[in-house]
Residue frames as qw, qx, qy, qz and C-alpha x, y, z in Angstrom:
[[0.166, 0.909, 0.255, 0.285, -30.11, 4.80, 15.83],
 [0.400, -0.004, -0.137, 0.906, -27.40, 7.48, 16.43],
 [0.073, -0.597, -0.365, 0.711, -28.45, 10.96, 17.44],
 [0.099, 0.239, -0.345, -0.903, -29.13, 12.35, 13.89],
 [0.692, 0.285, 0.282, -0.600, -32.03, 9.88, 13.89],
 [0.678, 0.547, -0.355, -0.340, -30.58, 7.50, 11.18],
 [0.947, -0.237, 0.212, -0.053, -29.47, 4.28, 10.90],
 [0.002, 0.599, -0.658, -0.456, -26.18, 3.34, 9.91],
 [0.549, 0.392, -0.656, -0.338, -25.71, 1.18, 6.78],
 [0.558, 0.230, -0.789, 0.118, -26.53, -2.78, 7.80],
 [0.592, -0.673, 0.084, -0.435, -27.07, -1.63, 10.95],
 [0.892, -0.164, -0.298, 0.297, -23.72, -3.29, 12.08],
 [0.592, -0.739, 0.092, 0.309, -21.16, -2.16, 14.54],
 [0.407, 0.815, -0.409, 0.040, -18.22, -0.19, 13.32],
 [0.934, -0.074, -0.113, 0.332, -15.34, -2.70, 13.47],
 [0.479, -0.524, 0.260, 0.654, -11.37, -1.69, 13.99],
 [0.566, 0.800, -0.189, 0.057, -9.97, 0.31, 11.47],
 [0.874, -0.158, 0.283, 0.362, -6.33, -1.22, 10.77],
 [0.552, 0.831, -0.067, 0.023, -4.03, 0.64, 9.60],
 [0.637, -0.331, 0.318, 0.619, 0.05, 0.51, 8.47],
 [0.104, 0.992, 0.005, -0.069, 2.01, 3.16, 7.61],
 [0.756, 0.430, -0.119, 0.479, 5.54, 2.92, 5.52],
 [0.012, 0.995, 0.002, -0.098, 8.26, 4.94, 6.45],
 [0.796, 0.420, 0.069, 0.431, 11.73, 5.96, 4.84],
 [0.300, -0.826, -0.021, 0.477, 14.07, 8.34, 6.24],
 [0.714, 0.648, -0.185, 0.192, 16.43, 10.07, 3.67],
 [0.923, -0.033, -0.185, 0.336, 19.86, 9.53, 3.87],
 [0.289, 0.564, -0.266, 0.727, 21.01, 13.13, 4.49],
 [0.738, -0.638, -0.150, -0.163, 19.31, 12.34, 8.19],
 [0.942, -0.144, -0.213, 0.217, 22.29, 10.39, 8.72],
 [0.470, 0.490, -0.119, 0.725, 24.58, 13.46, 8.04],
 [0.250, -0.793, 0.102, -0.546, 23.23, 15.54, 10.98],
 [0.116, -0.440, 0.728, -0.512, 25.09, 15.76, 14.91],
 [0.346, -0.153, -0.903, 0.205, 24.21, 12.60, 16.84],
 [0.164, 0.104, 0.452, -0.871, 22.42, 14.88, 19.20],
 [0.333, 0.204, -0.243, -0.888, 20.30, 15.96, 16.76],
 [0.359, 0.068, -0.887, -0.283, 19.81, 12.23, 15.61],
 [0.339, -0.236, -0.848, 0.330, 18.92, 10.93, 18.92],
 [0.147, 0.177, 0.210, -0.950, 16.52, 14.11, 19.68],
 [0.378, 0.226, -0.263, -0.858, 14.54, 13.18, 16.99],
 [0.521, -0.273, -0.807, -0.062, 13.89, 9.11, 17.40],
 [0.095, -0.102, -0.790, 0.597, 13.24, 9.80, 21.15],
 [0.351, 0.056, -0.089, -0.930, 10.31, 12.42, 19.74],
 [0.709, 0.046, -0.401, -0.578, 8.78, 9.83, 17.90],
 [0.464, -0.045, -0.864, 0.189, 9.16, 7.06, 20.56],
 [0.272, 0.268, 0.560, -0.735, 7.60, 9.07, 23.10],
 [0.610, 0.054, -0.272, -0.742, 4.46, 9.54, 20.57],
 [0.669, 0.043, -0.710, -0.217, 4.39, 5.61, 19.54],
 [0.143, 0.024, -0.824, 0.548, 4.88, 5.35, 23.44],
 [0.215, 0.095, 0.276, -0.932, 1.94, 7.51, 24.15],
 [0.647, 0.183, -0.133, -0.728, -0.71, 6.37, 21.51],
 [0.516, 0.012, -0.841, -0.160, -0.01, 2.65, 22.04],
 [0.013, -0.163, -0.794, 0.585, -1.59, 3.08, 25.77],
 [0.529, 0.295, 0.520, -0.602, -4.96, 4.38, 23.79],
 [0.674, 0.282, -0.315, -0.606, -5.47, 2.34, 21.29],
 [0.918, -0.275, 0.202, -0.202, -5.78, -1.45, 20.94],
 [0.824, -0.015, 0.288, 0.488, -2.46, -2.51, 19.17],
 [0.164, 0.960, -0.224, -0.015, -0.06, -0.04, 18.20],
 [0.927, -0.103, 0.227, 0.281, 3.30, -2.08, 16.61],
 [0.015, -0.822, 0.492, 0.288, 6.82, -1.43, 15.07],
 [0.893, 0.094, 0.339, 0.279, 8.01, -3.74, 12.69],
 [0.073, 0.784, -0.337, -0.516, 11.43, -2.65, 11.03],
 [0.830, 0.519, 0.202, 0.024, 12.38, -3.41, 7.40],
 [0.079, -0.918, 0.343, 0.182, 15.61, -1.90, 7.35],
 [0.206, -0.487, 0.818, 0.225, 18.02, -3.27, 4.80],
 [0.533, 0.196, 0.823, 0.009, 15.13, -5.50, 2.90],
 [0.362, 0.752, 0.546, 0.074, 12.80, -2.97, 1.00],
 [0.483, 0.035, 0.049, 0.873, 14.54, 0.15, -0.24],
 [0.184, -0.479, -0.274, -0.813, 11.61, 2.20, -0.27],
 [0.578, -0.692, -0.003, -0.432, 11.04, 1.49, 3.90],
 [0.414, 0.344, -0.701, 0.468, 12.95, 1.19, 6.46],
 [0.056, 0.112, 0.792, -0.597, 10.04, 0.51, 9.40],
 [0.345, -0.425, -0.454, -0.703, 6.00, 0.70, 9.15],
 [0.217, -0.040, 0.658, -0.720, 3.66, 0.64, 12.21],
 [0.344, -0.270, -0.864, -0.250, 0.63, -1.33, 12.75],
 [0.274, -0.045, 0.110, -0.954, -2.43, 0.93, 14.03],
 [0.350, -0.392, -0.837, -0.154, -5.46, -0.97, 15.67],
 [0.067, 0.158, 0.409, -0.897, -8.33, 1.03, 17.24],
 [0.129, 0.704, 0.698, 0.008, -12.21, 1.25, 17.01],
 [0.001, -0.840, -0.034, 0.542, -11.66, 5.50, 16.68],
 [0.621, 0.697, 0.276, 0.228, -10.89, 6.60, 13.24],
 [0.123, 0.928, 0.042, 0.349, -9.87, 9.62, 14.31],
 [0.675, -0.522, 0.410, 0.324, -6.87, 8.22, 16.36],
 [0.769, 0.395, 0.319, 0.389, -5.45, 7.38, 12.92],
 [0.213, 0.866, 0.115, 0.437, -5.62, 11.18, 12.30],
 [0.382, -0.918, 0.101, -0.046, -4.20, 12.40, 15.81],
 [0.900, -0.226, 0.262, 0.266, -0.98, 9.80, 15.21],
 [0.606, 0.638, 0.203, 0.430, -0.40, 11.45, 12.16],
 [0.012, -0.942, 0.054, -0.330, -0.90, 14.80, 13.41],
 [0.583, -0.743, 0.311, 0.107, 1.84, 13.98, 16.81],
 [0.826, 0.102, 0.242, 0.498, 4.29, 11.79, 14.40],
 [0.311, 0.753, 0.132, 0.565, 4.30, 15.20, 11.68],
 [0.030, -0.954, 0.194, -0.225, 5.48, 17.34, 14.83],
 [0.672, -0.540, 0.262, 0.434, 8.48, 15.66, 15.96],
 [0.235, -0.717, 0.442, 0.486, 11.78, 16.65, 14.96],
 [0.416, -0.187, 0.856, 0.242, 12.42, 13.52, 12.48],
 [0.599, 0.511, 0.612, 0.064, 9.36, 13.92, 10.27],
 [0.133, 0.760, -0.336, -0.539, 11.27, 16.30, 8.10],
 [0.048, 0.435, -0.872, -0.219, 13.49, 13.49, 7.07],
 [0.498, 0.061, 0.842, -0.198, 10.79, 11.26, 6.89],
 [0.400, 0.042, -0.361, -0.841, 8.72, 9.89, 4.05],
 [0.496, -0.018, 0.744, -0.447, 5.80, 7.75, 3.35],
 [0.332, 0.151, -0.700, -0.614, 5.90, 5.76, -0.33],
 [0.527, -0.254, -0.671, -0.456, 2.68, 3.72, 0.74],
 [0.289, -0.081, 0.658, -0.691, 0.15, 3.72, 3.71],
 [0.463, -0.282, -0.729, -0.417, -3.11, 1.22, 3.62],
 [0.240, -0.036, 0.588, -0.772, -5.84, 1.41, 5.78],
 [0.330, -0.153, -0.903, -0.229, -8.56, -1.80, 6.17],
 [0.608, -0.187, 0.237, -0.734, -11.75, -2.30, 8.60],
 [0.075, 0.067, -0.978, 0.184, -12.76, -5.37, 10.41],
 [0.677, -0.013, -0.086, -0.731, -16.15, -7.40, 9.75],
 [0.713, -0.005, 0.700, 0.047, -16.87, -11.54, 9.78],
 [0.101, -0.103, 0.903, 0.404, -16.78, -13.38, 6.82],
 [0.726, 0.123, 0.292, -0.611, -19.38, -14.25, 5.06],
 [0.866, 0.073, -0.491, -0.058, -17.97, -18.01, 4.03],
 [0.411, 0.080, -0.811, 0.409, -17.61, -18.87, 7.32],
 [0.650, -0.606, -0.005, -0.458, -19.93, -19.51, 10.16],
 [0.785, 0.109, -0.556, 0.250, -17.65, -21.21, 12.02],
 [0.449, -0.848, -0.277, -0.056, -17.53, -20.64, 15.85],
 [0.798, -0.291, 0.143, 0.508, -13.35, -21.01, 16.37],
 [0.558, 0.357, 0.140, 0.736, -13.05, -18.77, 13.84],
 [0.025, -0.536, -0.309, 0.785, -13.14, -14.54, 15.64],
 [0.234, 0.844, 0.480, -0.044, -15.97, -12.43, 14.45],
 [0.263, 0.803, 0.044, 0.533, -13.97, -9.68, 12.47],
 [0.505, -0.815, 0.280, 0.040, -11.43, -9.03, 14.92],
 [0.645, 0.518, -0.382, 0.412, -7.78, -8.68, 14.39],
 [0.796, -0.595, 0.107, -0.011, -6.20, -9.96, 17.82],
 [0.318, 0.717, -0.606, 0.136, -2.01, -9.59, 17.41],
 [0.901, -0.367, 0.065, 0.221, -0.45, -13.12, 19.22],
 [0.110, -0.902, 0.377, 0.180, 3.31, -10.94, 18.76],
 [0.925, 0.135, 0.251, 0.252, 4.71, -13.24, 16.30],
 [0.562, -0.434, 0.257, 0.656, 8.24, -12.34, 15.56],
 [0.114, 0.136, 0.637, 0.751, 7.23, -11.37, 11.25],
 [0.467, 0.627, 0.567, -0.260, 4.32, -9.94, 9.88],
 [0.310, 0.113, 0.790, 0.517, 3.82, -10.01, 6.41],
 [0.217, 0.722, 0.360, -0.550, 1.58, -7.11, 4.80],
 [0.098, -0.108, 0.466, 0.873, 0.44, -6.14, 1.32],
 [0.569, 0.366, 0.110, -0.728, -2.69, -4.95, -0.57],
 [0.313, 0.113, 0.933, 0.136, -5.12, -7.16, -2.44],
 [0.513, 0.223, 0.394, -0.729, -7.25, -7.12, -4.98],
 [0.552, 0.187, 0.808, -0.087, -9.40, -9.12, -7.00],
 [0.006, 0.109, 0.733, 0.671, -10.29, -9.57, -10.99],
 [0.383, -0.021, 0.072, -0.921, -13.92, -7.93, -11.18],
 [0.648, 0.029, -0.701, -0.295, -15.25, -11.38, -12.99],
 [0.174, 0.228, -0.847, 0.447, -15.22, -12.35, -9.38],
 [0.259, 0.174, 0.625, -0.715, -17.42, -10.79, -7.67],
 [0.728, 0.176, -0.154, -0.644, -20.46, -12.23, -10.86],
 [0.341, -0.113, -0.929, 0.092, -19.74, -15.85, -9.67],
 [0.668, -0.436, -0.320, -0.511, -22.30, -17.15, -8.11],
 [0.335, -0.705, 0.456, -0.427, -22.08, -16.81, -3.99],
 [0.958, -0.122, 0.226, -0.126, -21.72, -20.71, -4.03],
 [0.774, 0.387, -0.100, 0.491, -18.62, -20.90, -6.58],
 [0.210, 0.645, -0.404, 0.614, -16.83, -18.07, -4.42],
 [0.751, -0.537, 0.139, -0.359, -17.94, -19.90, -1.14],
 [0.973, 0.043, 0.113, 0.196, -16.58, -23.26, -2.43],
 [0.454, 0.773, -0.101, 0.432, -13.46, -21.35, -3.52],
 [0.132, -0.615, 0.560, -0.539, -12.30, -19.82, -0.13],
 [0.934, -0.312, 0.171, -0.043, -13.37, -23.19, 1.99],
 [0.916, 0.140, 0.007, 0.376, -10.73, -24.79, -0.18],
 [0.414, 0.680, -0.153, 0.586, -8.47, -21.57, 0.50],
 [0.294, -0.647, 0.430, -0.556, -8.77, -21.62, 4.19],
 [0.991, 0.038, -0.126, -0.008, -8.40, -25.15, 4.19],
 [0.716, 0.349, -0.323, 0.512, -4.80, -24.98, 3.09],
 [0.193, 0.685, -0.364, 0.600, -3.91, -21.95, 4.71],
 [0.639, -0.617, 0.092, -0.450, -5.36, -23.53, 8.16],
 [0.990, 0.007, -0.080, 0.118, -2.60, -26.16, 7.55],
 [0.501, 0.408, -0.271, 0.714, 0.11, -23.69, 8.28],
 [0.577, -0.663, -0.477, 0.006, -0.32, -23.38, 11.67],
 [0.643, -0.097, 0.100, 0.753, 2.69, -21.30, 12.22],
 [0.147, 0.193, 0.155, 0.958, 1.35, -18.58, 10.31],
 [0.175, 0.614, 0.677, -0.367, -2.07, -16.52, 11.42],
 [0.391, 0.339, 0.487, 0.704, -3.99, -14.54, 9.67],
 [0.148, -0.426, -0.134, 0.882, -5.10, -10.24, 9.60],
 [0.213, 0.354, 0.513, 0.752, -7.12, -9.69, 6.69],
 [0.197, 0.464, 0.369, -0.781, -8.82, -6.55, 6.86],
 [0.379, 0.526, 0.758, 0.066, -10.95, -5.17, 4.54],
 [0.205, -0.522, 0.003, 0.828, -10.82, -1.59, 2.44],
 [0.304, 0.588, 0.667, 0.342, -13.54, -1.60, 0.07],
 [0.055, 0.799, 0.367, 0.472, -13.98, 2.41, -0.40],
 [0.376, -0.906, 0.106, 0.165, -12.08, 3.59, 2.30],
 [0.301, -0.701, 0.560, 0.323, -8.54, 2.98, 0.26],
 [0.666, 0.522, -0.233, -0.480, -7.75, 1.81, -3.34],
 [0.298, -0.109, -0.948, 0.025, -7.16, -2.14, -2.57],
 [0.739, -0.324, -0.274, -0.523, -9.98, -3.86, -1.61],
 [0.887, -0.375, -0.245, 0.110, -8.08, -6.08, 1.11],
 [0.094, 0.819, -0.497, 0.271, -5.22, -5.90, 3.31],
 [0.956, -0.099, -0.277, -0.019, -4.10, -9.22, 3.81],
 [0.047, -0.747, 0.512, -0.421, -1.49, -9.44, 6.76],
 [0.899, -0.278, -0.337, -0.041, -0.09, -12.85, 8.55],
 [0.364, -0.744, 0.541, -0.146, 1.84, -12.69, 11.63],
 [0.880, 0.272, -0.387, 0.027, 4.82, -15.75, 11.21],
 [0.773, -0.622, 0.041, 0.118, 7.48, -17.31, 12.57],
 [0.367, -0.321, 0.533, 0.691, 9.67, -17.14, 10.28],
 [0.438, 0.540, -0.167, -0.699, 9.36, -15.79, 6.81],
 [0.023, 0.294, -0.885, -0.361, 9.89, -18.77, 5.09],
 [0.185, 0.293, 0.860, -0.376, 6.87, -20.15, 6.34],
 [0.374, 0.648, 0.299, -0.592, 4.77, -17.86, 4.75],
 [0.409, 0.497, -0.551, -0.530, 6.52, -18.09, 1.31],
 [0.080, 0.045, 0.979, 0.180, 5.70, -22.03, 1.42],
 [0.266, 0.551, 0.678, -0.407, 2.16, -21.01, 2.11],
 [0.366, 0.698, -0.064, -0.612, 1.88, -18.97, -0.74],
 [0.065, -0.180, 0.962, 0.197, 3.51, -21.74, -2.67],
 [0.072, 0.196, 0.967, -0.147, 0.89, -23.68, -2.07],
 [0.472, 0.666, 0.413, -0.403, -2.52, -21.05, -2.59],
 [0.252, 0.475, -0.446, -0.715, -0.93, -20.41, -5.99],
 [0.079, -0.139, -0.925, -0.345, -2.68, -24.06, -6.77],
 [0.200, 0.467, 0.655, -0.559, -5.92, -22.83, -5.35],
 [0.330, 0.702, 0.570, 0.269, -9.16, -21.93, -7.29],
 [0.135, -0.940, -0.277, 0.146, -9.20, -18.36, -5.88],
 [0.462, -0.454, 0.455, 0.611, -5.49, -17.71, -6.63],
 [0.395, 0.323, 0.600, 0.616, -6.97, -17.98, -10.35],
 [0.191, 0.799, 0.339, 0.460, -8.78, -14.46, -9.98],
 [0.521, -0.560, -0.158, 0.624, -6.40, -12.28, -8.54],
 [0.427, 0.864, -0.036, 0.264, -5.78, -9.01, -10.34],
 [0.687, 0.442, -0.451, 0.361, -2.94, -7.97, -7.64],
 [0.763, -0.570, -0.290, -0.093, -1.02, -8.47, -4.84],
 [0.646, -0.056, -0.142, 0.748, 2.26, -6.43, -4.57],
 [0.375, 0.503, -0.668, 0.400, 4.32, -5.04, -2.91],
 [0.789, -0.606, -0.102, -0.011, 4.84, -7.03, -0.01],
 [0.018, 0.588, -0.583, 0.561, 7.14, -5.70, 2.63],
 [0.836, -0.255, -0.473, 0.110, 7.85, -8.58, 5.63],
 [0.128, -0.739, 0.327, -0.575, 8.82, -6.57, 9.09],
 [0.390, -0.054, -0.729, 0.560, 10.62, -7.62, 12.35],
 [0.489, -0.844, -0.205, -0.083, 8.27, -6.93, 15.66],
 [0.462, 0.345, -0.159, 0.802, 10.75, -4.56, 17.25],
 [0.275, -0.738, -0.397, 0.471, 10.52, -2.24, 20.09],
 [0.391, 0.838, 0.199, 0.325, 10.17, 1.25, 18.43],
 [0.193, -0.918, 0.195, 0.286, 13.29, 2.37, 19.61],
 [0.665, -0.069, 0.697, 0.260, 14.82, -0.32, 18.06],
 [0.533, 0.665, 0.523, 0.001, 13.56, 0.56, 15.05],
 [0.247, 0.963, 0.079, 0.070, 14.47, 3.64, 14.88],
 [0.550, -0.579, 0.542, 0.261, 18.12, 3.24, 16.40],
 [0.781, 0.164, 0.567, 0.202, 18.22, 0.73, 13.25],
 [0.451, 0.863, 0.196, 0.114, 17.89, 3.88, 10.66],
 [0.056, 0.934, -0.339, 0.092, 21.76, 4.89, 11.78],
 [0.863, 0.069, -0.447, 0.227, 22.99, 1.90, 12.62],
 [0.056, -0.643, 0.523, -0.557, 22.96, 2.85, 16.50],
 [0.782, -0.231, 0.398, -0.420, 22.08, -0.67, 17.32],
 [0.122, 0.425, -0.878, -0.186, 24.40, -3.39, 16.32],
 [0.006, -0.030, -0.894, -0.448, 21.66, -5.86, 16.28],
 [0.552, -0.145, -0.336, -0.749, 18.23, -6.75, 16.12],
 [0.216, -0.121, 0.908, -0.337, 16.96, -8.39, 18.86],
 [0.312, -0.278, -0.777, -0.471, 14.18, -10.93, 18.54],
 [0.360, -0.502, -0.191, -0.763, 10.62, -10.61, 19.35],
 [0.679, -0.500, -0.506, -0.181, 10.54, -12.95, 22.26],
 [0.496, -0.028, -0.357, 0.791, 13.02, -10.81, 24.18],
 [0.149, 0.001, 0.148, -0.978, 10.51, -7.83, 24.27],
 [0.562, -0.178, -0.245, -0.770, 7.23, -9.40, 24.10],
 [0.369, 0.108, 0.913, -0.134, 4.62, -12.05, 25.76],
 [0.222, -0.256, -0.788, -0.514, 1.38, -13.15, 24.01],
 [0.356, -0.457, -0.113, -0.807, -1.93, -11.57, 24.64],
 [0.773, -0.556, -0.137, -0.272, -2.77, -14.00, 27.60],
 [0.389, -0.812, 0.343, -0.270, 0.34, -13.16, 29.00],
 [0.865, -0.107, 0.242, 0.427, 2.80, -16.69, 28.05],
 [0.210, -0.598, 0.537, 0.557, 6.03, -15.88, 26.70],
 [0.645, 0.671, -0.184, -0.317, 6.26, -16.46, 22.92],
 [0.266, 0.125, -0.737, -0.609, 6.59, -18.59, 20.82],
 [0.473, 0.217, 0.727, -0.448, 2.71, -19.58, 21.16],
 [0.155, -0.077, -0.778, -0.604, 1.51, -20.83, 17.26],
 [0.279, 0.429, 0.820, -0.256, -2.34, -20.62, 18.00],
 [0.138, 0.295, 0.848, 0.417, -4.79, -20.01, 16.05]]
């Protein structure tokens, strides 16, 4: 019971809300004094600096030079909704969100499964292991789905987390975004390399469940990146991209490259 005296729905625990956010700078950015330039990433690094000490996972992955419609997105993990909102609100006053847009933002929630009781597998939790790629796009499903019967969509995903458990390399993120955002999933795998992930997809396109997709683009495939990096990247004041195991360890604190599960 909460203080208004009501139960919530299910009575279950609000999970994380998950969320990633596009952005795109325009190209007359590029035209203003260097000052200016470097005034305005520092803005939005202090924020990304600030709100990654209260929430649980607060990432940079740039795209620069892959997708033309983004050139970086952030990855937003927190049990507070209403962090989402304050991020917004501190990004929107720096200097840089003039020049900024934002052609596509998805936001998911974290629950278990229900075709899996498995103990190995985490209870609705999304737990980053700082793999160098992650791999993000919206999902949803052909309606005809959800009138199978909870045995034919059971037997379905076994044999879909079968395969994918054979790519050990990649992990998976799926949230969830039934009514809070207009895909019903937000499927997201941290990788080592992209390639990896395009064999895996390879490979669910022979799957039952692969036969009732409705859709599953655009997918956009970011570098982990310190967010200065990132943003350095949008002027090309960083001659390269370093990699992720120069700026990160894994959550129990080894050095990366750690492929678990």
């Amino acid at each position: 019971m909460n203080e208004s005296g009501y139960e919530r729905i299910e009575g279950v625990e609000v999970g994380q809300y998950v969320g990633y956010r596009f952005f795109r700078v325009d190209p007359a950015w590029r035209r203003l004094p260097i000052e200016e330039r470097i005034a305005g990433k520092e803005a939005v690094a202090e924020v990304v600096d600030e709100f990654a000490e209260r929430m649980e996972g607060l990432r940079v992955y740039s795209t620069v030079g892959v997708r033309p419609e983004a050139d970086f997105f952030l990855w937003s993990i927190t049990q507070s909704y209403d962090d989402l909102l304050a991020l917004g609100s501190a990004l929107n006053g720096t200097p840089l969100a003039g020049w900024l847009e934002t052609p596509y933002s998805y936001l998911g929630t974290t629950k278990p499964s229900v075709y899996t009781d498995k103990k190995r597998v985490r209870q609705g939790r999304v737990t980053p292991r700082n793999a160098p790629y992650l791999v993000v796009y919206p999902f949803v499903k052909v309606r005809p789905w959800y009138f199978l019967t909870f045995e034919e969509r059971a037997n379905a995903m076994r044999q879909h987390a079968e395969v994918g458990g054979k790519f050990v390399t990649v992990t998976n993120h799926t949230t969830y975004s039934f009514g809070i955002d207009d895909q019903e999933f937000i499927p997201a795998f941290e990788a080592e390399e992209p390639a990896d992930f395009m064999h895996l997809m390879m490979t669910l396109r022979e799957t039952e469940a692969s036969r009732w997709t409705e859709r599953d683009t655009p997918i956009f495939v970011g570098k982990l990146v310190d967010v200065r990096i990132a943003l350095d990247a949008l002027d090309g004041a960083v001659d390269e991209v370093p990699s992720a195991s120069t700026l990160y360890t894994a959550p129990d604190g080894s050095r990366y490259p750690a492929p678990t599960r």
